[in-house]
LUMDORO-879463 format. One record per residue: residue in three letters; z, x, y of N, C-alpha, C, O in turn. Coordinates in steps of 0.05 Angstrom, whole numbers, plus 5000, padded with zeros to 4 digits. Layout:
% LUMDORO-879463
ALAZXYZXYZXYZXY ...
***
This chain:
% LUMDORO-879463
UNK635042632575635742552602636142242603638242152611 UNK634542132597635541852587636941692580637541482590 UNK638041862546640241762543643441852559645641732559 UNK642142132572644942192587644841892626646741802639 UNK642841862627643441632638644341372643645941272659 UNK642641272618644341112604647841122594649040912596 UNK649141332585651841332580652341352610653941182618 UNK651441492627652841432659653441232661655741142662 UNK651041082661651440742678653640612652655140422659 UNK653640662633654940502614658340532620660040362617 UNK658640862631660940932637661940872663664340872666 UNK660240822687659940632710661240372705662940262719 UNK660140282684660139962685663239982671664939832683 UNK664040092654667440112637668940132663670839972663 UNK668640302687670040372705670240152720672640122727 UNK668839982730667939782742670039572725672239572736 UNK670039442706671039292689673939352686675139152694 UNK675839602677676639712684678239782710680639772706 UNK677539832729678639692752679239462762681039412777 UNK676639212750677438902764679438852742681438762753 UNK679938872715681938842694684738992714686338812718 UNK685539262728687539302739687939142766690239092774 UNK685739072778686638922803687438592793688738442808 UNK686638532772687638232763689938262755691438102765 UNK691038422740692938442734695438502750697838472743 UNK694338612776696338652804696438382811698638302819 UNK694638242811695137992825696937872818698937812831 UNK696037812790698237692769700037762774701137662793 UNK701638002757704338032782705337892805707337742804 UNK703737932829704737832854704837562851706337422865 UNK703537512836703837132836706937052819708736882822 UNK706237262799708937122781711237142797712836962800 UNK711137402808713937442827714237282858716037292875 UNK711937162856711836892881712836612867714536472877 UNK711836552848712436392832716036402820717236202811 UNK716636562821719236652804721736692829724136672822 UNK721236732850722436672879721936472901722736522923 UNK721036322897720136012905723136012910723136002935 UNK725636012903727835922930728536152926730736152914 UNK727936332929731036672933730936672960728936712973 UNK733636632971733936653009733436993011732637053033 UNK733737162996731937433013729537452999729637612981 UNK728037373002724637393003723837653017724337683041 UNK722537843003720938013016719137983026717137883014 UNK719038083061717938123084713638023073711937853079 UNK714038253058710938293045709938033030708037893038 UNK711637973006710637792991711037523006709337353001 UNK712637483020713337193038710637243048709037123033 UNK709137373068706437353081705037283060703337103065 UNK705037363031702637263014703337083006701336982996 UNK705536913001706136702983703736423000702936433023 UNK703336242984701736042990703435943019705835933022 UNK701035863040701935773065705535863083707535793096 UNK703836123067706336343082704836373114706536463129 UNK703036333123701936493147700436133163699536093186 UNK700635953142699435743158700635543165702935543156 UNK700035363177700835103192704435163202706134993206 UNK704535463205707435493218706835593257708735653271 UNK703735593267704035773291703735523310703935583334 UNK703235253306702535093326704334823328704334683308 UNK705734723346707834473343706034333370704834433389 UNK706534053362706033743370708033713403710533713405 UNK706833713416707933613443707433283449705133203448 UNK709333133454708932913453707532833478707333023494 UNK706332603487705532533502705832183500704232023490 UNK708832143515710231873515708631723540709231693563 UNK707431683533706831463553707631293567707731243591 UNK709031113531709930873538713931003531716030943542 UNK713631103518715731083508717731183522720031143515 UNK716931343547718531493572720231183586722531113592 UNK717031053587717030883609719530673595721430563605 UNK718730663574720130313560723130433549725130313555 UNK723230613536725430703529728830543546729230583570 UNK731230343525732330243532734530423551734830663557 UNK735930173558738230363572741330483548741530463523 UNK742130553558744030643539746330323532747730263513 UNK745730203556746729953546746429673532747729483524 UNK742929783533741829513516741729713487740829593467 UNK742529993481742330023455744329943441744429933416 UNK745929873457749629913447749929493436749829373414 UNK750329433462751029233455750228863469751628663466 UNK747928883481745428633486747928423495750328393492 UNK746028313507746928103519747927773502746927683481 UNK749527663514751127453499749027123500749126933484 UNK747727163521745726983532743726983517742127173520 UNK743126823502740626793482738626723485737226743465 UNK737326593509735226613529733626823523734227063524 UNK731126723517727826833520728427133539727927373534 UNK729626993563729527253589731927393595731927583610 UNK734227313582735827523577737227623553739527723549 UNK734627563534735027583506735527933500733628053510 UNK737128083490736728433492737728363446738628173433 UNK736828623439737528733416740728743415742328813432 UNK741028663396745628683384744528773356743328633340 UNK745429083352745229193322748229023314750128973329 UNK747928983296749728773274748928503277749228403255 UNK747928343293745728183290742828113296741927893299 UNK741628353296739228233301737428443275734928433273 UNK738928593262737228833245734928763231732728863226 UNK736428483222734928393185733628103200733427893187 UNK732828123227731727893233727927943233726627983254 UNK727127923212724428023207721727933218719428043216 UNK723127613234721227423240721127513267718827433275 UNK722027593282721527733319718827613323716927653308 UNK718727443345716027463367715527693368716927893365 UNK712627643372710527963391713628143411714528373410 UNK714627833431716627973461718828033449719528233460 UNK720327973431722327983425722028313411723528493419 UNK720528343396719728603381719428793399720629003398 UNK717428733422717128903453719828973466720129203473 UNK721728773469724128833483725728943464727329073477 UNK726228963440728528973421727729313414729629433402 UNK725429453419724429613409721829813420720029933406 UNK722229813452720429943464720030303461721430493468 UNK718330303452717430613459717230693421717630913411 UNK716630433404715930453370713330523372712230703360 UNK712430363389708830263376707030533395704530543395 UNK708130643403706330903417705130933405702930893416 UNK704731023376702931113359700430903351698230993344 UNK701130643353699130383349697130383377694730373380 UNK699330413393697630453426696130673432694630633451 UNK695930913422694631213416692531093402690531053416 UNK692431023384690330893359688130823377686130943386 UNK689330573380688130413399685630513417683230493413 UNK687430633441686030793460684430933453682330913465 UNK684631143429682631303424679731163416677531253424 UNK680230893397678230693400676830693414674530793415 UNK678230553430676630523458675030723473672930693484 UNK676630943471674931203490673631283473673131513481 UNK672231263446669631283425668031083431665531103430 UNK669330853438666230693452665230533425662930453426 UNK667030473396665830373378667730283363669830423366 UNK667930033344670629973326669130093306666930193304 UNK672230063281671130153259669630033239670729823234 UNK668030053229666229883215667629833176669629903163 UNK665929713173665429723139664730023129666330193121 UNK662430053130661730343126663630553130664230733115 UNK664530473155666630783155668430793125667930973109 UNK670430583118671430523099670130563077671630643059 UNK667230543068665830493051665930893050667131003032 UNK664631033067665331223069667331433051666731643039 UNK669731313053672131403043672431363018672731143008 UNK672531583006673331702967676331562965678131612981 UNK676631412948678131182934679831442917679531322896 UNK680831622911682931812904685531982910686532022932 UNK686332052892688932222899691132022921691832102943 UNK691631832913693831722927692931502953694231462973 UNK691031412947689231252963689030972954689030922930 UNK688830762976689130422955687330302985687930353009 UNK685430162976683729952999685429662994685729472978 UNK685729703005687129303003685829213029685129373047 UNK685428913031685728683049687828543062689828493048 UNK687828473083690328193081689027953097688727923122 UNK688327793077686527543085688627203081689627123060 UNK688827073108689826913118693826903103694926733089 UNK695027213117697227243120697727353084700027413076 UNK695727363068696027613039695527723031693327663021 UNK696527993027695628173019693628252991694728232969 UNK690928332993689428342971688528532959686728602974 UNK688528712937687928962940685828952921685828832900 UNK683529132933682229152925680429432906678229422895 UNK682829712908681829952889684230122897685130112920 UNK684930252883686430442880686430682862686030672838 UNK686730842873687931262845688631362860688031422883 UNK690631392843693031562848692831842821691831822798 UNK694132022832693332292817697132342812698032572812 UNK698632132809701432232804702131942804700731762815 UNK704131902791706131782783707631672813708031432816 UNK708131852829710031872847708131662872708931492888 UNK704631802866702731622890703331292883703531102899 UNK703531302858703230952838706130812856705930582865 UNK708030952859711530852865710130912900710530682907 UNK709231012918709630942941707930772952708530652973 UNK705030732935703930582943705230282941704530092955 UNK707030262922707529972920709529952936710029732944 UNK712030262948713230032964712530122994714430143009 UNK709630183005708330183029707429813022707629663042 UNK706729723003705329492993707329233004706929053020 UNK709529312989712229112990712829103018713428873025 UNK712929313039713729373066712229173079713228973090 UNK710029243077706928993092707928773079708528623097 UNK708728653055708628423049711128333069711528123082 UNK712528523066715328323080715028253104715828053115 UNK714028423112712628433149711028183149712127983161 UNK708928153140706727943146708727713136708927553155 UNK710427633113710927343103713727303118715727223106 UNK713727353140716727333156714827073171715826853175 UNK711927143180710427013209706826973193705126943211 UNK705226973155703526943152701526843173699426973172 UNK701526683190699926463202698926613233697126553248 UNK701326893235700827093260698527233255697027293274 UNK698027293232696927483217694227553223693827333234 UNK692127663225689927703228688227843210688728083211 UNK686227783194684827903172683628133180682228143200 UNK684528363161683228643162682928713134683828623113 UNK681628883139681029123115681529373119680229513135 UNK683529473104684829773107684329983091683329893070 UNK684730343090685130463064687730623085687930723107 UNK689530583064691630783058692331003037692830953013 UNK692431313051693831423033695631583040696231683062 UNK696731603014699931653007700731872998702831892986 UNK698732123003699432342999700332473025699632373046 UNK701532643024703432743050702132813061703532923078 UNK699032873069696732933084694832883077694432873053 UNK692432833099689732713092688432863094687732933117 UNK687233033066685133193070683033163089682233373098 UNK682032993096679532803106680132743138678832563148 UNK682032883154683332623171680832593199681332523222 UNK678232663190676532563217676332293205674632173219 UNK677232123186676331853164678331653182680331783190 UNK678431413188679831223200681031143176679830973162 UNK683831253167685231163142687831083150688431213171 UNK689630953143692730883150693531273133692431413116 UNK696031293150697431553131699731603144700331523166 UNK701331783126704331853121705331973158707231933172 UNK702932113160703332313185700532363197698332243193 UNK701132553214697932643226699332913247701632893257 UNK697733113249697933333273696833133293695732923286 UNK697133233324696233173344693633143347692932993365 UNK691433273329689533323337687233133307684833133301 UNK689433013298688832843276687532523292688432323282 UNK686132483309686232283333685632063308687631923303 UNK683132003289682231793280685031743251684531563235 UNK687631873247688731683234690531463249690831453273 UNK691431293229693030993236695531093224695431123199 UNK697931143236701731223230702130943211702130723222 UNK702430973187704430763178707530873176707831113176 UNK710130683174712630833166712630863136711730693120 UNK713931113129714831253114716331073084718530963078 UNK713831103071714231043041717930913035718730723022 UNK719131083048722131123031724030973053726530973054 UNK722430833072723630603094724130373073725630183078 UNK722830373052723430203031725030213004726930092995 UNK723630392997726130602979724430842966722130792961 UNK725331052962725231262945726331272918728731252913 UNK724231312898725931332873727431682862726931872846 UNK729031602882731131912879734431762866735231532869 UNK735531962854737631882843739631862864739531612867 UNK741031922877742231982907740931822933742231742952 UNK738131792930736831652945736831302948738431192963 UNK735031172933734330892929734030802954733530982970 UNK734330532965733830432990735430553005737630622999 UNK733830593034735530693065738030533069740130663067 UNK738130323073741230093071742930263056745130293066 UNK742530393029744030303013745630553023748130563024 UNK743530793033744531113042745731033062748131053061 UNK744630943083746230843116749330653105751430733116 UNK749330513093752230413076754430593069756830583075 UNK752930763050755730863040755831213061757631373058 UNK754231243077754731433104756431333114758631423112 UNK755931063130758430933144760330853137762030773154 UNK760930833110763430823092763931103090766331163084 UNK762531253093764931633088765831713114767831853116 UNK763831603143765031713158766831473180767631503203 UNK767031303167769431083175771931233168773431303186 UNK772431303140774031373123774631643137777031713135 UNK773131793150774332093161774732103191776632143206 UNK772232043195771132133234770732473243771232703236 UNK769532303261767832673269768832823271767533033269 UNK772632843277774433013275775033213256776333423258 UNK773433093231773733163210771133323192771033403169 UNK769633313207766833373194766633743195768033843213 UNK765233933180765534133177763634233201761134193203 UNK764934363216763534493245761634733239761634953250 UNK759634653216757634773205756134773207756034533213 UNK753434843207750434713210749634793182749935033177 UNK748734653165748034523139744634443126743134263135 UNK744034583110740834513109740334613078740734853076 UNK739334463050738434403036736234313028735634083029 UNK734434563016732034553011730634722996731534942994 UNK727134632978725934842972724535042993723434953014 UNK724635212989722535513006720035482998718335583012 UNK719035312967716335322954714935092979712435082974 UNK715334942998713634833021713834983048715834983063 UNK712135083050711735183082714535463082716435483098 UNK714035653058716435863061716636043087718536193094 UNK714536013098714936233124717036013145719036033159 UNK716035903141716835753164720635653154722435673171 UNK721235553126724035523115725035783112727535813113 UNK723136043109724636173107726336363130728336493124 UNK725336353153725836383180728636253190730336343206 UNK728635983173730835843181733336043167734836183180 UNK733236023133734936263126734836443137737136483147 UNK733336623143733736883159736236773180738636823174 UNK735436623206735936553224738936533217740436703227 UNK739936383201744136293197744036493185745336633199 UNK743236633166744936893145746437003158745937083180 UNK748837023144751637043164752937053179754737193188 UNK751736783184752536653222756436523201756736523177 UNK757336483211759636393224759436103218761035983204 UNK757535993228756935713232755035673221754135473232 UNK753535743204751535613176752835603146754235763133 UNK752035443141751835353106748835233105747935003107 UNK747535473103743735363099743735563075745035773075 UNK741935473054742335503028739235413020738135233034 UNK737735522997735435402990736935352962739035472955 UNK735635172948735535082924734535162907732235232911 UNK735635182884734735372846733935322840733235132855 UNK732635302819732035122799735035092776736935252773 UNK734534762760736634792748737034452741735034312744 UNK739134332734739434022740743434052739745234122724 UNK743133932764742433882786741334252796741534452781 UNK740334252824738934562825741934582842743434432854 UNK741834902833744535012847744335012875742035032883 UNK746435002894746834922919746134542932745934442954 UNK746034472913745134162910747234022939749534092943 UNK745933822957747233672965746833382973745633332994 UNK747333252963745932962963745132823007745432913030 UNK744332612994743932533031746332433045746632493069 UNK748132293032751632213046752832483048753332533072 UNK753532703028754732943024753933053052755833123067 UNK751933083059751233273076751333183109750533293129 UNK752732933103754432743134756532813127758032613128 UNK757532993120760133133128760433403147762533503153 UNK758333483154757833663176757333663193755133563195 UNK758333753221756833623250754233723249752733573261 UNK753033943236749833883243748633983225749534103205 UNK745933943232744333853197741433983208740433843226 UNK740534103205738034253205734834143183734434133159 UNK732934063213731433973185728434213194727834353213 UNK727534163176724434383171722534263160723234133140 UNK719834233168717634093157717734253125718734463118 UNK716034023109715534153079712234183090711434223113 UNK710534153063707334223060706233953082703933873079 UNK707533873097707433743126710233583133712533683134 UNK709533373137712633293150713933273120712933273098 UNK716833253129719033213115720232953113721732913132 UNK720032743096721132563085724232523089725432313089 UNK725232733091729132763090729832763115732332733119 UNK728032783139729032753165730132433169732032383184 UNK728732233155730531973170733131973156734731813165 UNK733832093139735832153112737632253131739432103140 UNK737332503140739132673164739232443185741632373186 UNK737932293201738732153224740931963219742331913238 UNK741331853197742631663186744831743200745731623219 UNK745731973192748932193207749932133230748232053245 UNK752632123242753232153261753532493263755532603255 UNK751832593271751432903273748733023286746632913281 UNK748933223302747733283314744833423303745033663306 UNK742433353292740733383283738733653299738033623322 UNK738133883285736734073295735334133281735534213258 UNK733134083301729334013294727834253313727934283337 UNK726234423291725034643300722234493319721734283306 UNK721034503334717734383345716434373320716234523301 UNK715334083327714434013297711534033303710334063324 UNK710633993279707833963281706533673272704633563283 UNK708033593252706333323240707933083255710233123263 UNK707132903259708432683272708032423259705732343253 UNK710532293255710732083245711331793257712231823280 UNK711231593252710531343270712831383291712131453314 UNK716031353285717831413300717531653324718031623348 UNK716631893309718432053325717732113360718532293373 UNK715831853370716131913403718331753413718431733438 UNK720431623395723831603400726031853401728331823409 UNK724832123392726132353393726732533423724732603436 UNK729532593433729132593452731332783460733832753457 UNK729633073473731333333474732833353487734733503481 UNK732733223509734533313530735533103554734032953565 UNK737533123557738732913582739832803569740232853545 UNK740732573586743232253577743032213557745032233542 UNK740332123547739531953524739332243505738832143483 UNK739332483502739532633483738932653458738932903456 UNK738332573433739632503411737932653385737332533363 UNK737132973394737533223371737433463391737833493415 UNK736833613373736733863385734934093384735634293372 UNK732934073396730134223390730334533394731134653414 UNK729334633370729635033376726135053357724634923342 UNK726335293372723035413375722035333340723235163327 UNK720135453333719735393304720535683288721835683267 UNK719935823297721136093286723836163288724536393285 UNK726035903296728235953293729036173308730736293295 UNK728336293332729136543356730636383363732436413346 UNK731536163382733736093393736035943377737735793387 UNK735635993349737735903337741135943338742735763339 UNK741536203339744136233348745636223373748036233377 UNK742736203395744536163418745135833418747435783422 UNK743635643414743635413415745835273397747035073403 UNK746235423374749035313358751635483371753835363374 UNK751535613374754135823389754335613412756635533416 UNK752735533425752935403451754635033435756834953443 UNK753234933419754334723403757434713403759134573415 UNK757734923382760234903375762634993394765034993389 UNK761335083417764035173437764234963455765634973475 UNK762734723445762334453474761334213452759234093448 UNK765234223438764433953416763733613425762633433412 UNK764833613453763633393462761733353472761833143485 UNK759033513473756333553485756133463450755233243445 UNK756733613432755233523412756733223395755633113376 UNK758333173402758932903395758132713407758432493397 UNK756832743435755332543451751632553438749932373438 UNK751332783429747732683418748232683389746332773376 UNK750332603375751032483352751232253349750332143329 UNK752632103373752231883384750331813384749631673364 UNK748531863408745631793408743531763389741531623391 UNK744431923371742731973343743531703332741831523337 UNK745231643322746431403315744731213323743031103309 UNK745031163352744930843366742430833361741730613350 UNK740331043367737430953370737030963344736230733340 UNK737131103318736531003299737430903276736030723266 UNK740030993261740930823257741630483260741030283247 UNK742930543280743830203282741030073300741629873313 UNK738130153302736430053313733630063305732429873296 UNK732430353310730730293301729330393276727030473272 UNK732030363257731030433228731830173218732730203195 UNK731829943224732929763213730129573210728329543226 UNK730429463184728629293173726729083202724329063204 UNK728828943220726628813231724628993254722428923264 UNK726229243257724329413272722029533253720029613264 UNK722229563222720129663208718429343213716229373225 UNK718829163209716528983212715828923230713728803226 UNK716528933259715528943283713329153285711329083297 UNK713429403274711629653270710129513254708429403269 UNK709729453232707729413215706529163228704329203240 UNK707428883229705028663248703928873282701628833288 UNK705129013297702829023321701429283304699229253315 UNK701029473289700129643265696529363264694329393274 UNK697629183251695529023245693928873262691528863262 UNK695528733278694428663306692728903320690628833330 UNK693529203322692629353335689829473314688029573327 UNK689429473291687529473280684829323277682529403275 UNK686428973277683928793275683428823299680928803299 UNK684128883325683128943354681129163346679329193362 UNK681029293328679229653339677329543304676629763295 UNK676929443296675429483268674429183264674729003280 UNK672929163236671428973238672428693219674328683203 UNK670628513224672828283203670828323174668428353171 UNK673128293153672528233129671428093116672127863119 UNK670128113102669027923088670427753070670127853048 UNK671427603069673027443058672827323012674527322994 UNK669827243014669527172983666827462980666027622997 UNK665927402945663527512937662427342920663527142910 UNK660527402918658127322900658027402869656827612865 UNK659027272848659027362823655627362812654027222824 UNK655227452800652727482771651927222769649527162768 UNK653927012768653526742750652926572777652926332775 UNK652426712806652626502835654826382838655126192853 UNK656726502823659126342837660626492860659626712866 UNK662726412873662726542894666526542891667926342893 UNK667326782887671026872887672627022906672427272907 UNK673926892920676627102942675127432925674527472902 UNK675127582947675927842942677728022934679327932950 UNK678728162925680928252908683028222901683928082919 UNK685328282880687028122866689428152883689928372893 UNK690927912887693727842904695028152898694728312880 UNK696528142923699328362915701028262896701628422879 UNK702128002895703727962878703527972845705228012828 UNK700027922845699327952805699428312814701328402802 UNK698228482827697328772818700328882815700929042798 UNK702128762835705528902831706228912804707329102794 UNK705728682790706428672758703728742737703728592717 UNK702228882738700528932718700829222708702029372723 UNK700129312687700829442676700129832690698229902704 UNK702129972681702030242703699830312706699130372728 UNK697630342679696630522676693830312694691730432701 UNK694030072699691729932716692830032744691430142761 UNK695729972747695630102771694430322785693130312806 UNK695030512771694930872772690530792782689430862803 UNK689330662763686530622767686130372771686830202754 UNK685030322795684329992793681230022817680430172834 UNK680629822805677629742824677729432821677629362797 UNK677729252837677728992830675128862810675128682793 UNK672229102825670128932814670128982781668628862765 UNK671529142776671929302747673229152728672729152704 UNK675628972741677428912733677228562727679028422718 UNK674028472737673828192733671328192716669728362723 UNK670828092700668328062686666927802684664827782673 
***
């Protein structure tokens, strides 16, 4: 009897083993065949629900709450073309001369560019209604990883003091978020006000109850700080490089044609492997509409269905979709004179309380996130080409020729800083070495820009002095 017990449980336990060996092996499967359709535009129903963040961060979108930006928002005539009078008080914004003027007063930045800094003024407030600035400790707090850099900026320069990065790609944005601040602060050093910051540069902050600078934030993200977008400086994409250089040769393709000429398509290029429920909805949504060319991307070099950021300003409209949070390619699409259609977003970026659905000032075109009113809203487009050539327009004036232009990124970044040393605490300026001597705090931007990758990728200042 014993030993017939023993072979039970032994034959128990094979069955057991045995079964988790067939259920691993199902998994496997489903992964490979998730893995192996990462862009196929018919995705099955089933496996799309299981694929990674098939079911999340697609049920909830960001309602703005403009405060200022209702209120300040220009007229359609100070976007166009400002006044001739160069006077303090009837000084207005002229895109073609005032873009690359980096040095703007506090007022000049206020008038040339009302309804940017909402997100600095949100900051702010929330400060205030916590009843406490941010300290040292909080900062001290915060894990120095994955795409993260503490720097200073003590009497108008930038100092950094630790950085890791877990990619190649964190090492290239942190320096030109780095270069962005520098250009900002050395237009006006002497404006400047000493802080201590941590930024990171991964497309979301694991952490975000932490008072950190970052790419984006949900609504409900209250304690981050909006910086602009890594690639306001440049992206190292082949097609990409600096915004100027994309906004240049756009307005050189559609000089050369005009809107007359643009394909009365709605147009969208992308992977399905970020946020597929939600990109993939969008395919669902055009499959054999009439009026789509929406396409996901292969793998491959270039990936099949490829279309660069100028190429795809040949279409009146351009469809964008958050990736594993916001999307980086939306200021890429605004560049366009074309009518931009933006599902309710969720992550929000320093700009976007300049986005604006409906009325005069117009300038995209907002449909649900599940893509349900997609076909009535483009059917409605294309039978009323001058409704959509007028928020093409609009798209244009407000960002393009305004406020994607260099002196509006440094207007953002000085009240960014101003609005920080207001809510946080002052820095400590030198330390105390071993030997009682006493040295500035961490190494200039300009030596860490040139030191070698692999210090970049890891750096700690106290590490790095002996």
């Amino acid at each position: 009897m014993l030993r017939t017990g023993i072979r039970f449980r032994r034959l128990g336990i094979v069955t057991i083993i045995s079964l988790l060996a067939q259920l691993a092996l199902i998994a496997c499967l489903i992964w490979a065949i998730i893995l192996s359709t990462n862009s196929d535009e018919h995705f099955p129903e089933l496996l799309r629900k299981l694929r990674p963040a098939g079911n999340c961060l697609c049920e909830s979108s960001t309602v703005f709450d403009c405060k200022w930006s209702q209120s300040l928002r220009p007229s359609n005539n100070a976007l166009v073309t400002g006044a001739t009078d160069t006077t303090e008080e009837a000084w207005q914004f002229k895109h073609g001369r005032d873009d690359d003027d980096l040095g703007m007063s506090e007022d000049r930045c206020n008038a040339a560019f009302p309804g940017l800094f909402e997100e600095v003024h949100r900051a702010v407030r929330w400060r205030i209604e916590q009843g406490r600035n941010i300290t040292r400790a909080d900062l001290d707090a915060v894990t120095i990883e994955r795409g993260r850099i503490r720097a200073m900026i003590i009497d108008g320069k930038i100092r950094v003091l630790e950085a890791s990065h877990s990619f190649d790609d964190h090492r290239k944005r942190a320096l030109a978020t780095l270069y962005s601040i520098h250009r900002a602060i050395s237009a006006d050093p002497k404006a400047i006000p000493n802080i201590e910051f941590i930024i990171s540069l991964d497309d979301m902050v694991d952490t975000p109850s932490q008072s950190v600078w970052a790419l984006t934030r949900r609504s409900q993200d209250h304690n981050l700080w909006i910086v602009p977008d890594f690639g306001f400086w440049s992206w190292d994409l082949d097609d990409i490089g600096t915004i100027d250089d994309v906004a240049e040769q756009i307005i050189r393709d559609e000089g050369a044609t005009g809107w007359d000429a643009k394909i009365p398509k709605l147009v969208w290029r992308g992977t399905t492997k970020m946020l597929p429920k939600l990109r993939g909805a969008l395919l669902d949504a055009s499959r054999g509409k009439t009026w789509g060319d929406v396409a996901a991307l292969t793998p491959g070099s270039p990936p099949k269905n490829y279309l660069g950021a100028a190429d795809q300003c040949r279409y009146m409209f351009l469809a964008h979709a958050e990736g594993r949070s916001y999307s980086g390619s939306l200021k890429y699409r605004q560049l366009c004179r074309s009518v931009i259609v933006i599902h309710k977003l969720q992550w929000i970026q320093h700009y976007h309380y300049l986005l604006v659905a409906n009325g005069t000032e117009q300038n995209y075109v907002e449909v649900e996130r599940d893509f349900s009113d997609l076909t009535a809203k483009m059917e409605y487009l294309v039978s009323h080409p001058e409704e959509a050539k007028r928020i093409a327009d609009n798209n244009v004036k407000t960002f393009r020729e305004r406020y994607f232009s260099p002196a509006a990124g440094a207007c953002y970044w000085r009240a960014l800083i101003h609005g920080w040393a207001a809510s946080s605490f002052q820095p400590e300026t030198f330390e105390s070495t071993p030997e009682g001597d006493v040295r500035p705090r961490g190494m200039r931007f300009e030596n860490f820009a040139v030191i070698n990758t692999a210090d970049q990728m890891e750096f700690k200042w106290n590490k790095s002095r002996k």
